[in-house]
N, C-alpha and C positions, 0 to 999 in steps of 0.2 A: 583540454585533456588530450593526450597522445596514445595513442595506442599503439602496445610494440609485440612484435612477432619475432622471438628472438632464438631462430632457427639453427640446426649444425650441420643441414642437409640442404642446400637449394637449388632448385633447377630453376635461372633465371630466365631462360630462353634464347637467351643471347650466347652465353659461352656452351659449349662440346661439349663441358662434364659440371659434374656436382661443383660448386663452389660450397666455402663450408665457414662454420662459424658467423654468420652475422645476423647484427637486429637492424628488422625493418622499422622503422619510424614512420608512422603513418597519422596522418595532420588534415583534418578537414576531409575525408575520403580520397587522400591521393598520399603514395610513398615520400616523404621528406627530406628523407635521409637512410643510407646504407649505412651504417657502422660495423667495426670489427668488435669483437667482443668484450677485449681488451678498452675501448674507446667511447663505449657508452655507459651513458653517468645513470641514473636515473631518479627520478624526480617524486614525488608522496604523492602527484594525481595520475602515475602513466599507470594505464592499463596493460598487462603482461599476459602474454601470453608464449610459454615453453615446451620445445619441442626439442627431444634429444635424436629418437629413433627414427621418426617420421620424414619424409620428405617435402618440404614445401615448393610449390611450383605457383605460375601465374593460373588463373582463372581460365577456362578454353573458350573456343569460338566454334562453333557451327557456323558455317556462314552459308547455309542451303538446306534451309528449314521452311514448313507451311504449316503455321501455327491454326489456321483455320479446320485443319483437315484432321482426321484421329488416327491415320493409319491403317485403318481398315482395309483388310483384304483381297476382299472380294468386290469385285468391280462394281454390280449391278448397287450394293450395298452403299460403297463408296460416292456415287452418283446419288444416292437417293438421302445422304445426307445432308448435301446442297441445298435439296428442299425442301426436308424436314424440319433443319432448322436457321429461323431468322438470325439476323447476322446477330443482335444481341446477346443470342445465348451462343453463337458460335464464339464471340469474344470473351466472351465469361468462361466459355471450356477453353480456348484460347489461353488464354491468362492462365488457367491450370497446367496447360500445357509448356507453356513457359517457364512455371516454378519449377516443371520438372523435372525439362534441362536442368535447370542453375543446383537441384539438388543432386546431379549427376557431375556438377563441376562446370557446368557450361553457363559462362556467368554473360558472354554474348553471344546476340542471333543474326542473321541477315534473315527477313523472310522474304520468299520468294515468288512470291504470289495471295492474295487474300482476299475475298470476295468482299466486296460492302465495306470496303478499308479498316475490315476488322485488327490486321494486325498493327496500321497505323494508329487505330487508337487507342488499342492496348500500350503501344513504344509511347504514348503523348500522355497518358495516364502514369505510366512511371517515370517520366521525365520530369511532367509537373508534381512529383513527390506525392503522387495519392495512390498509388500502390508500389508496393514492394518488390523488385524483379530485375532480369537481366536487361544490359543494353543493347537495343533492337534495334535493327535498321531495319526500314521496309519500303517495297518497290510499290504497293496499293494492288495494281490490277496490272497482269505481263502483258504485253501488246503485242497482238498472233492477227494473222491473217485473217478473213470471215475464211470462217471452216477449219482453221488452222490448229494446231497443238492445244496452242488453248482454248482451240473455241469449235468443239470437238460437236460434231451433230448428233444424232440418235434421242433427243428428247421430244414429244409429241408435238404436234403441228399446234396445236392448241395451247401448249405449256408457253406460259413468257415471262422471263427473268433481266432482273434489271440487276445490272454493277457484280453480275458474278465473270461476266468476261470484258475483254473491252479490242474488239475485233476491229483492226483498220484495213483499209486499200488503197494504194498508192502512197506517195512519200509526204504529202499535206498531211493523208490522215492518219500518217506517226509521227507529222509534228505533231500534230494539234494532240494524241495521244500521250507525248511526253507532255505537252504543258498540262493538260489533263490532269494528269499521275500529282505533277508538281503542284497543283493547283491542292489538290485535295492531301497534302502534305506528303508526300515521297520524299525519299533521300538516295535514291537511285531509278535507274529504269531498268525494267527488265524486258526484253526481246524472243520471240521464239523464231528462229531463223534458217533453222534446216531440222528437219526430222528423219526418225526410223522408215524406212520403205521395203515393203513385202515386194514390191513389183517384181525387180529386178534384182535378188541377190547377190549378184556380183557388182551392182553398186548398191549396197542396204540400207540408205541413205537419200534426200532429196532435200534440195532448197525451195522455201516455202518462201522470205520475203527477195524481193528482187533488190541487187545490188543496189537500186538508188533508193528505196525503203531503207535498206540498212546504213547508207550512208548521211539521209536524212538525219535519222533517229540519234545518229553518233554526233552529227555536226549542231543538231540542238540540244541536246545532253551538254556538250560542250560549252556551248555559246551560256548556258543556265548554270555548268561548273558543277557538272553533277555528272555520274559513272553510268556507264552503260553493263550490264552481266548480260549476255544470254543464252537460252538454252540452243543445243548445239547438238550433231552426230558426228558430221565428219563432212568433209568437200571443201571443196575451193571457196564456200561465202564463208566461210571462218577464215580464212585467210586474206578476204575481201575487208571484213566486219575489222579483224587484226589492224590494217591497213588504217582505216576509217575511225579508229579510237576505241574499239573495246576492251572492256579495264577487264574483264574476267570471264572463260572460254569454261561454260556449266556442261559437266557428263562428258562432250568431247572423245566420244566411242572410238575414230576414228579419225585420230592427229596427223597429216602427213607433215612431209620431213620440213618442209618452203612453210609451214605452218609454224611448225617447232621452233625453226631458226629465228622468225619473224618474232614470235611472245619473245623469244630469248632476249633480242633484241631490246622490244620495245618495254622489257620489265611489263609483258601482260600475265595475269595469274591462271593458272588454273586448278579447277576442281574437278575430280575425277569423278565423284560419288559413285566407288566403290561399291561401296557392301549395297543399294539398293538395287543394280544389276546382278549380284548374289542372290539376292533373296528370292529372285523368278526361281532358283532351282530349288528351295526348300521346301518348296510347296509338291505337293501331289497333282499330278496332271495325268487327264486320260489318254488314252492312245491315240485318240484322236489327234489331239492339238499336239501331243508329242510329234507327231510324221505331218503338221501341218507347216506349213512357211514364218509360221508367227514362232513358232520353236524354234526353227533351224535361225531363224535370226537374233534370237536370246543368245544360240552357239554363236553365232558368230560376231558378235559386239562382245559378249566373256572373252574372244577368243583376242578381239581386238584392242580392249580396254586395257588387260598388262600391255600390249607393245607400246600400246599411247604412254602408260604409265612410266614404261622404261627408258622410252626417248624425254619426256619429262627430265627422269631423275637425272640421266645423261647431258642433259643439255642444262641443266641448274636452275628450271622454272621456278618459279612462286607457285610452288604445288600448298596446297591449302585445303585445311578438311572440311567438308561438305556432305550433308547423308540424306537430304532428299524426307529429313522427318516429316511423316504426316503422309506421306505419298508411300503405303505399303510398309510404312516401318513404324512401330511407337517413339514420342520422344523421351528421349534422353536415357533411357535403358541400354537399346543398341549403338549410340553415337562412338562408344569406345571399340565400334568393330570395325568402325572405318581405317582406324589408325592397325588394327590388327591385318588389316588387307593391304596396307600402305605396307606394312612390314614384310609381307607376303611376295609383296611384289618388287623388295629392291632395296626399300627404305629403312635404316636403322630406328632403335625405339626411339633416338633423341630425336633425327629426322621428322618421326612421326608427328612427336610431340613440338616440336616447333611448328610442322604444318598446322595442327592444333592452338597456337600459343601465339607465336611473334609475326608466324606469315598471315594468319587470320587477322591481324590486329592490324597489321598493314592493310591489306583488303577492304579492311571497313574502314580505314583511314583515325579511328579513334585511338586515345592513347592506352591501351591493352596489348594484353598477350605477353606481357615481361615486366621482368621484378627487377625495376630502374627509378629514377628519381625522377619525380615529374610526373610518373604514370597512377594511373587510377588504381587502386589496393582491393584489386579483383584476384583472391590469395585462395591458393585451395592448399588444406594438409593432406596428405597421403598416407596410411597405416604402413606401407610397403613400397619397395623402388618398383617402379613402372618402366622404371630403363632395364630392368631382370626381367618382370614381368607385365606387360601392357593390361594383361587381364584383371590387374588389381581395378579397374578401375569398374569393372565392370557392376560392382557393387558400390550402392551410393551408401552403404554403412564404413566402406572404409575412407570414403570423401569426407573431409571438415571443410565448410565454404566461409569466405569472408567476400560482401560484395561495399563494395565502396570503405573496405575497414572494419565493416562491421559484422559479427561474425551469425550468419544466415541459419533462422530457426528451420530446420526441415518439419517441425510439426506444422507448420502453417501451410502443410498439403494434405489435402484428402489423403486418410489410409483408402487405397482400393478393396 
């Protein structure tokens, strides 16, 4: 049986504007055929489905999601759910969090960290076809210095946690942390490689692994045929890490120009995550930490994150949307704000929506993010044009989802 989507509005991701008139042919969960309207027959078993007003577009990507994590807040909060709950039930809310996205349109994820390989086994449960959900890519555990980004101290001398970080020293112990990762089913690595610094604000910024850590990590990534991401602010080890193989430059507060030129070059991507540097200011802060150094360095990454963004658009990066879900944000509610800040900053809505769409799918290397022959029938309908207004989407009642062709019950998510 076939199932057809036989649309008069589509946003393929590939072409600039609406293409119009045609039916999708969709055969075993993947697109079969494009017809013009005129040119498709139809048959007494194909499943129809008609859309006059609406827009049809590919399925989106997040590709800088922590499906482990809820979003929460408030910091002390956030830490304390780490170890409230065991990774079991962190995977079972995981998984919820997952359907959330895809019921917001985001039918894939990259996650970016996940304690106890929760989100690996979430991606390995709907691969093997026993749960229902988007497709996941996941790095397992990031590889951070001891004491580094990820592996953050202030927990009691006495408290001891296994498989929520995975802290290396030296360049052996980010081999041996990539084969690690790989070991326990990753499909990328993720790296923490320079971070935010109070010290000195006029450079806001420092490198945490040393150049031949980062050159290790990229040169066994490689040799294994697997991507290196990692998180980033700004300095000369992104341009090192560039140099050395890294397939995609996360947050990146702080692009210089010998940086820029180099991604441009080597077709490396980046992700800005936008709106999660946003959301420090939505909150209420006392006066204190207002006139403290951890503020003035919020101004000054907001301050630096459009110039990053705008040598970005200028230079014709693989800019790609990324929101940092789970870290300070809900999923898949706010994921259409990132494309609102992308707009904000330079980028048209169709721009937008291909960061979302064709660049994402390249990123994750799978065949999404476009309505072409060949690719996976990861199909969302649209009540309204998003290229007029981006905000449509910000309600998942005006989202219809098709994940593999099939068109996706939103009742099978908890009502909140």
């Amino acid at each position: 049986m076939r199932t057809i989507i036989k649309a008069k509005n589509i946003i393929n991701g590939v072409d600039d504007s609406i293409i119009k008139d045609k039916c999708i042919i969709i055969k075993d969960g993947l697109i079969n055929e494009i017809l013009n309207f005129e040119d498709f027959k139809t048959s007494h078993s194909d499943l129809i489905f008609s859309y006059d007003e609406e827009i049809v577009m590919p399925g989106m990507i997040d590709v800088h999601v922590h499906l482990a994590f809820s979003g929460i807040t408030d910091n002390r909060s956030f830490r304390a759910e780490s170890a409230d709950l065991d990774y079991g039930a962190q995977a079972l809310r995981g998984y919820a969090f997952a359907l959330e996205h895809m019921s917001y349109g985001f039918t894939s994820l990259r996650d970016m960290n996940a304690p106890g390989n929760v989100a690996i086994n979430i991606k390995n449960m709907i691969n093997n076809k026993k749960l229902i959900g988007p497709n996941i890519l996941a790095c397992g555990l990031g590889l951070s210095i001891t004491g580094g980004h990820m592996d953050q101290p202030g927990w009691g001398n006495h408290a001891n946690f296994t498989d929520m970080t995975y802290p290396c020293d030296g360049p052996n112990e980010f081999i041996k942390g990539v084969r690690t990762q790989l070991k326990a089913g990753a499909d990328f690595i993720k790296t923490n490689m320079c971070v935010s610094s109070t010290y000195d604000l006029h450079h806001p910024y420092k490198q945490e692994m040393s150049n031949e850590e980062i050159e290790a990590v990229c040169a066994e990534a490689k040799m294994h045929n697997v991507k290196v991401a990692s998180h980033t602010s700004g300095g000369p080890s992104i341009t090192t890490a560039v140099r050395a193989g890294l397939h995609s430059v996360e947050h990146g507060h702080w692009l210089e120009d010998e940086t820029v030129d180099l991604m441009a070059k080597k077709n490396i991507f980046y992700v800005p995550t936008l709106l999660v540097n946003e959301r420090n200011f939505e909150f209420e802060h006392n006066e204190k930490f207002t006139k403290s150094k951890n503020w003035k360095w919020l101004q000054l990454s907001r301050e630096a994150k459009w110039k990053s963004l705008d040598k970005a658009i200028n230079s014709n990066l693989n800019i790609a949307l990324g929101t940092d879900a789970g870290f300070m944000l809900p999923h898949g509610s706010m994921n259409y704000r990132e494309m609102e800040y992308m707009i904000q900053g330079g980028m048209s809505n169709m721009q937008a929506i291909k960061a979302a769409t064709q660049v994402g799918g390249k990123l994750l290397g799978l065949n999404v993010g476009t309505i072409e022959i060949g690719q996976k029938a990861d199909i969302l309908v649209i009540k309204r044009n998003p290229l007029e207004d981006i905000k449509i989407l910000s309600n998942n009642e005006n989202i219809e989802v098709f994940k593999d062709g099939k068109k996706f019950n939103k009742c099978s998510i908890l009502e909140k």
